[in-house]
C-alpha positions in Angstrom: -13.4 -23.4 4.4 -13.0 -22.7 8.4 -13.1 -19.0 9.1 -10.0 -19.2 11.2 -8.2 -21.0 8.0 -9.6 -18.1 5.5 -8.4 -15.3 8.1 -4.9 -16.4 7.9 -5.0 -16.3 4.9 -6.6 -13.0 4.2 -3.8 -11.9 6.8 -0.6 -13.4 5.3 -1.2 -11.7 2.3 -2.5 -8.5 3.7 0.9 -8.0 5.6 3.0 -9.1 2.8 1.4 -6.6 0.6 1.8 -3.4 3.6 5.3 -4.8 3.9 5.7 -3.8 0.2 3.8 -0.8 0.5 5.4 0.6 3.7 8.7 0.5 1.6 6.9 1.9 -1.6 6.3 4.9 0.9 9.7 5.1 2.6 11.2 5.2 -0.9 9.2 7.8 -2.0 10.2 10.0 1.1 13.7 8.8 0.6 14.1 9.4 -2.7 12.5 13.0 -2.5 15.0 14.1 0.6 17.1 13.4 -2.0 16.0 16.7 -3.9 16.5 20.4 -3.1 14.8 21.1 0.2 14.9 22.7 3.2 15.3 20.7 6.3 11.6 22.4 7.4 10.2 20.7 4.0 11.8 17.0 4.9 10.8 17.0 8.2 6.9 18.1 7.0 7.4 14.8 5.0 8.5 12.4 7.5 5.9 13.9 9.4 3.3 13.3 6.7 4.2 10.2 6.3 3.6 9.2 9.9 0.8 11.1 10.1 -1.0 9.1 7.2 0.0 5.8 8.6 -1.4 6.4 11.9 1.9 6.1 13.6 2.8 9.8 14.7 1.5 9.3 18.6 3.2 5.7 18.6 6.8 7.3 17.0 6.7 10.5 19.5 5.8 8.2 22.6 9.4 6.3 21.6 11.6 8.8 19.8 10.0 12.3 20.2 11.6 14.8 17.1 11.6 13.7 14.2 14.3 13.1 12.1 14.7 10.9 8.8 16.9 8.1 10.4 14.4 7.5 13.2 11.9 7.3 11.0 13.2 4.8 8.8 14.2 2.9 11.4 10.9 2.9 13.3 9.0 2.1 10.2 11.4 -0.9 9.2 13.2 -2.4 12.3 11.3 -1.4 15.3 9.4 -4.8 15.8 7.7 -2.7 19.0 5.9 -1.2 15.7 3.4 -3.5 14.0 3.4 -1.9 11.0 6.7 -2.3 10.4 8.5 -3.6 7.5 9.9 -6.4 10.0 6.7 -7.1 12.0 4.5 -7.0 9.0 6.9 -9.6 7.6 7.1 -11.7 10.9 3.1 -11.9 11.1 3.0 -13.2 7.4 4.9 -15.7 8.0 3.2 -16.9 11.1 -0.3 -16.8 9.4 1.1 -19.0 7.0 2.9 -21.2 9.6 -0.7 -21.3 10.9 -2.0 -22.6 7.5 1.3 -24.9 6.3 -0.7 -27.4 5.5 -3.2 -25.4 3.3 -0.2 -23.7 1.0 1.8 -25.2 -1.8 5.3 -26.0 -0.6 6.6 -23.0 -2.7 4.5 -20.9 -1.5 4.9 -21.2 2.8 9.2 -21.5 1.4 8.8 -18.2 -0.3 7.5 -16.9 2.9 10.1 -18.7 5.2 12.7 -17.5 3.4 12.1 -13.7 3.4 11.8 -13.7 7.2 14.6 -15.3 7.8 16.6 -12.8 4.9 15.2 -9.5 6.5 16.1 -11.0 9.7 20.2 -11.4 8.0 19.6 -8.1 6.3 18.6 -6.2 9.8 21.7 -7.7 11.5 24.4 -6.9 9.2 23.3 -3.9 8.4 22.4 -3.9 5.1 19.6 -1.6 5.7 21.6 1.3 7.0 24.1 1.0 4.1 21.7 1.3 1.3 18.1 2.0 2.2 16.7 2.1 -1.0 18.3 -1.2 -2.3 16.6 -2.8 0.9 13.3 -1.4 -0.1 13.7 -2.8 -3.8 14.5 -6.1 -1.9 11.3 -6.0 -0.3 9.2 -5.1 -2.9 10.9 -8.0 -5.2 10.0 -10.4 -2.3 6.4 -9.3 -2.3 6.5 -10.0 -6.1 7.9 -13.0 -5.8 5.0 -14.1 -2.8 2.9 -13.2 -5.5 4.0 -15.1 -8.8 4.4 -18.3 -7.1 0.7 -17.9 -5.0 -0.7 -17.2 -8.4 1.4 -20.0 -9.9 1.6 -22.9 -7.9 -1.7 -22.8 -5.3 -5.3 -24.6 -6.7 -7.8 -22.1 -7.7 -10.2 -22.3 -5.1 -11.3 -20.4 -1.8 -8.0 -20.5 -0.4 -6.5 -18.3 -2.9 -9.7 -16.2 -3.2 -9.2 -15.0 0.1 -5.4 -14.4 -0.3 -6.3 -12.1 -3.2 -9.0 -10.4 -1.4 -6.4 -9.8 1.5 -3.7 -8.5 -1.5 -6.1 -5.9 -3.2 -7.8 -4.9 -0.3 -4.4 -3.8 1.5 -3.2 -2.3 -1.9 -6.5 -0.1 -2.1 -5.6 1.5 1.4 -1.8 2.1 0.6 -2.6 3.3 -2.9 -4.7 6.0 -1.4 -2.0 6.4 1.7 0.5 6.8 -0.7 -1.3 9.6 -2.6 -2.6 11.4 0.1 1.4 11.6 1.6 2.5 13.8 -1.4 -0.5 16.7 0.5 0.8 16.1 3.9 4.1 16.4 2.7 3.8 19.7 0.7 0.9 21.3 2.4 -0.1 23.2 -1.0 -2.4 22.2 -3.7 -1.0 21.6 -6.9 -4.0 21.6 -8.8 -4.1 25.3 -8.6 -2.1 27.6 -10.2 1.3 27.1 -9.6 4.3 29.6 -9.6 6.6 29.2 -12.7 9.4 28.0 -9.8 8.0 25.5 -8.3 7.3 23.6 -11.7 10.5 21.7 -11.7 10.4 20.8 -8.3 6.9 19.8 -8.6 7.6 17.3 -11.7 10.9 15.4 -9.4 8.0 15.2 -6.9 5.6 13.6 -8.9 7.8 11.0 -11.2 9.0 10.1 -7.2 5.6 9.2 -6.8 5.0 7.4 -9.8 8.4 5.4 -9.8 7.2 4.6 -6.4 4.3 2.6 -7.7 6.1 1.4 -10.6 4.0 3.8 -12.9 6.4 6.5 -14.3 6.5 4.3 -17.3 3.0 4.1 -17.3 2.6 7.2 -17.5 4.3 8.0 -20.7 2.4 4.9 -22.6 -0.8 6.3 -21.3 -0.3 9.9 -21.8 2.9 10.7 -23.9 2.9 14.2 -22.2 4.5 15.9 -19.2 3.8 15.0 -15.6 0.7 16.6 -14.6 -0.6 16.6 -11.2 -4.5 16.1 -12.0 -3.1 13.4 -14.8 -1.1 11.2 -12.1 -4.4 11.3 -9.7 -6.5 9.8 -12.8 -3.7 7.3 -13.3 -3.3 6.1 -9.4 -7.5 6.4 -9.0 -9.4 5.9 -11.7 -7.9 3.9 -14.5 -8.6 0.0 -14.5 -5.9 -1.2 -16.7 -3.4 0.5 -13.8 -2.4 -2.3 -11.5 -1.9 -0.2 -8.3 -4.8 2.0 -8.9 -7.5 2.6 -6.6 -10.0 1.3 -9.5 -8.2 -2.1 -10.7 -7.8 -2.8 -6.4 -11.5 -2.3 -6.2 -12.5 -4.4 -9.2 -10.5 -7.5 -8.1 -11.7 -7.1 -4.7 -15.3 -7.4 -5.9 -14.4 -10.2 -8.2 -13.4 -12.2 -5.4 -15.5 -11.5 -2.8 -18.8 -12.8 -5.7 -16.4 -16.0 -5.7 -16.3 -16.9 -2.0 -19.5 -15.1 -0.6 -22.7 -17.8 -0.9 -25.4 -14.9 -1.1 -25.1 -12.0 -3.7 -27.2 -9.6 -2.1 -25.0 -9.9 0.8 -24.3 -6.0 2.7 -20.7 -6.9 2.5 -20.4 -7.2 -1.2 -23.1 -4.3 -1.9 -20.8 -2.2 -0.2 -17.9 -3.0 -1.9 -19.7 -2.9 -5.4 -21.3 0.6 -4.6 -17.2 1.7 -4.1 -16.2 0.1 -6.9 -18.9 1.9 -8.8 -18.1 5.2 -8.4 -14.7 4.7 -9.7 -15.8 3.1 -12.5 -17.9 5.9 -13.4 -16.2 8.7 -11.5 -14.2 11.8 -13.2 -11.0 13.5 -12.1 -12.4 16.6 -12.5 -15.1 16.4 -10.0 -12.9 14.5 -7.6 -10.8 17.7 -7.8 -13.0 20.1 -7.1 -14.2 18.2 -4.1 -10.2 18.1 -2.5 -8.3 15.6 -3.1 -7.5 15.6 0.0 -11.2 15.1 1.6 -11.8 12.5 -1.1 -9.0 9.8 -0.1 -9.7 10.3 3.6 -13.6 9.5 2.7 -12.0 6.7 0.7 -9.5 4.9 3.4 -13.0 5.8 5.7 -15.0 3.4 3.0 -11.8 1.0 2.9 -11.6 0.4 6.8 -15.5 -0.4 7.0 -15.5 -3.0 4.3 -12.5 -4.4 5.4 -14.3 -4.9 8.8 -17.3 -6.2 6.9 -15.1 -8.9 5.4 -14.3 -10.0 9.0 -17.6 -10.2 10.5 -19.0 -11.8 7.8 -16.1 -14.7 6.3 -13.1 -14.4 9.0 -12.8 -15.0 13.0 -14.5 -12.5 15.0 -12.3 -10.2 16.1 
């Protein structure tokens, strides 16, 4: 396959998958401002959240304080932004406008269309109205990219690399995600905690579960409370988790043995070594390393195999 043809189609699905997470994300915050805070908490949040996603110099340059509204709207309409919900869905669809003739015809319609309904849903609107029914709409479109890639495109390189693009994203916005809940709350919840912030500690957590379709999850897996160390283990090491940091890893691996021609390859070491310590890492010893420092080594390890991926199957940046 020609380089420029696999990169984009590592990239379509890449953005289609931060699209999804970047509303995963905003929902989360959403959904938490929701709860009994002080104004000083929700803006630590929004501020998190920015922070995490690398866009706090890039949304002060353009709006300066932060508030909630100017957030959202930054980090779902601004198309100045490139990580926005909108640009990340406008350079999906021009990777696969790139590659029309590679896709199914379901797949490059399915891609069409959702530009062309955020585009609707941005002008009329909808958005402002109900914020969290727009970010269920974009996460049912990134399902929906998904089933039919999966369902309708041949088996071979092509959709290799869209998975490789998929996981890969998801392992850096699974980590993102996490790692907002610290930012956000500037505490550690691992220690002891005072009897009153319990409850609010639990509505903060199932948020972050729901918002990675794990609250349910949760309950099979465990059948107990909400416990902080517990959710970690869910969203990092278990394999049988879709969204975890471990089940990302292992299909990243899977696919890079099915596209890369030598085995030994630094690329796929690197991402096998990663994929290694989750497989045989514990929660406990992640813990009392820092949660914290553990995810920021992790998107670190992410960032560097995703640039290994490039220079060694996609056009040279």
């Amino acid at each position: 396959m020609l380089s420029r043809t696999a990169d984009h189609l590592f990239w379509m699905a890449r953005y289609t998958e931060r699209a999804e997470n970047t509303a995963r994300m905003l929902d989360v915050n959403y959904q938490t401002t929701l709860l009994p805070q002080s104004d000083a908490e929700a803006q630590i949040g929004w501020k998190g959240l920015l922070s995490i996603s690398e866009l706090l110099p890039a949304y002060s340059a353009r709006h300066g304080a932060i508030a909630a509204r100017d957030v959202m709207d930054f980090m779902v309409k601004d198309e100045s932004n490139p990580s926005s919900i909108l640009s990340c869905l406008g350079a999906a669809r021009e990777n696969a406008r790139a590659v029309r003739g590679t896709l199914t015809t379901e797949v490059w319609e399915t891609q069409n269309q959702t530009w062309l309904e955020v585009l609707r849903r941005v002008k009329t609107g909808e958005f402002d109205r109900d914020p969290a029914q727009f970010f269920d709409w974009v996460k049912f479109r990134s399902h929906l990219s998904r089933g039919v890639t999966v369902g309708t495109m041949l088996i071979d390189e092509s959709l290799h690399f869209m998975r490789l693009g998929t996981f890969l994203e998801r392992a850096d916005n699974t980590a993102r995600l996490l790692d907002v809940k610290f930012h956000a709350l500037q505490k550690d919840f691992f220690g002891t905690a005072a009897e009153k912030d319990q409850e609010y500690d639990f509505y903060h957590w199932s948020a972050i579960l729901r918002s990675v379709s794990g609250f349910e999850v949760y309950r099979k897996v465990y059948r107990d409370v909400i416990r902080p160390e517990r959710v970690a283990e869910l969203l990092i090491l278990r394999p049988d988790m879709p969204r975890s940091l471990h089940a990302s890893l292992n299909e990243v691996v899977n696919n890079l043995l099915l596209i890369a021609s030598d085995p030994a390859c630094e690329t796929l070491r690197r991402a096998g070594k990663l994929r290694a310590e989750l497989q045989y890492g514990r929660i406990d010893e992640i813990l009392a390393t820092g949660l914290h420092a553990y995810l920021t080594q992790f998107l670190d390890r992410v960032n560097d195999l995703g640039g290994h991926i490039s220079r060694d199957f996609l056009v040279a940046a």
